[in-house]
C-alpha positions as a Python dict, from the first residue, in 0.01 Angstrom:
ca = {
    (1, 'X'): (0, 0, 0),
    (2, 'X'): (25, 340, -139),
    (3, 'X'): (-195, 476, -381),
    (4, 'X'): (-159, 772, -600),
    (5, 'X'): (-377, 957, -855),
    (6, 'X'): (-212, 1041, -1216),
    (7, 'X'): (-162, 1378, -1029),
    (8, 'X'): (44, 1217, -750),
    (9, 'X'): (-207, 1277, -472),
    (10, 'X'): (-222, 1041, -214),
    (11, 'X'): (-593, 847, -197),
    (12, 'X'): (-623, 562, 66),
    (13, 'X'): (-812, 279, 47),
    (14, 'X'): (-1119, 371, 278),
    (15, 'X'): (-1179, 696, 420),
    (16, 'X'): (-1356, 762, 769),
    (17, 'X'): (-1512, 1052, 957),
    (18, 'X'): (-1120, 1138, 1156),
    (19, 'X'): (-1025, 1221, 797),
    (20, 'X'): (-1318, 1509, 787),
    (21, 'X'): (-1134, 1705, 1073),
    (22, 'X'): (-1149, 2065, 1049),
    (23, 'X'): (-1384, 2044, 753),
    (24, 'X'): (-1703, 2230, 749),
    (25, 'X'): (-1973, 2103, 555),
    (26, 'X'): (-2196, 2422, 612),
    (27, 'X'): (-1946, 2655, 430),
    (28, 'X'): (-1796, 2419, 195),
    (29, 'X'): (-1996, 2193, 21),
    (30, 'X'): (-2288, 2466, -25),
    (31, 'X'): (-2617, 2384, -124),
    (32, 'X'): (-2786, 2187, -417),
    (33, 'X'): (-2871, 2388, -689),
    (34, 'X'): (-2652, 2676, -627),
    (35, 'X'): (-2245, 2736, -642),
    (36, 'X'): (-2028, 2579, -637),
    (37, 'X'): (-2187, 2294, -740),
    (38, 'X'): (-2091, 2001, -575),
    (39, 'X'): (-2429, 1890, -504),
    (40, 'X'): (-2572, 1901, -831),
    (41, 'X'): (-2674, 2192, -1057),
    (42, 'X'): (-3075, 2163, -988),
    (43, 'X'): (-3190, 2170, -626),
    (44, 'X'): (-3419, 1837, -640),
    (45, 'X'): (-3159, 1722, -928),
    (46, 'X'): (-3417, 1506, -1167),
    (47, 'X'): (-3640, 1397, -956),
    (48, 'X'): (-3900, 1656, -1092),
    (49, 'X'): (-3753, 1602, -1466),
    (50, 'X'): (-3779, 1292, -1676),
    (51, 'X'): (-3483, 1203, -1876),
    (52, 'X'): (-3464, 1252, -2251),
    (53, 'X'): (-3253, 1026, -2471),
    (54, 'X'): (-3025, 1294, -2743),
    (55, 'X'): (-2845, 1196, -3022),
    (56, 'X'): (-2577, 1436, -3139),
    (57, 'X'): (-2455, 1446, -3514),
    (58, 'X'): (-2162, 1599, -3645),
}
């Protein structure tokens, strides 16, 4: 069965370690804390912060 985002990409049903070939986590996923990003925007995310509850009017 083929499945396909709204964008027409192509996502599979389960995705293994053969599907990381060529990929290098070192260079492209980068750190936490720091660009790009993808690991969070704080390097211990909020483990050291306690969550606040905000309520937005407008």
């Amino acid at each position: 069965m083929e499945r396909r985002t709204d964008s027409g990409i192509e996502v599979k049903a389960l995705y293994g370690p053969a599907d990381l070939d060529g990929w290098d986590p070192a260079s492209q996923l980068g750190d936490p804390g720091k660009p790009p990003y993808t690991r969070g925007v704080y390097p211990t995310m909020y483990r050291g912060k306690l969550w606040t509850m905000r309520q937005y009017a407008g």
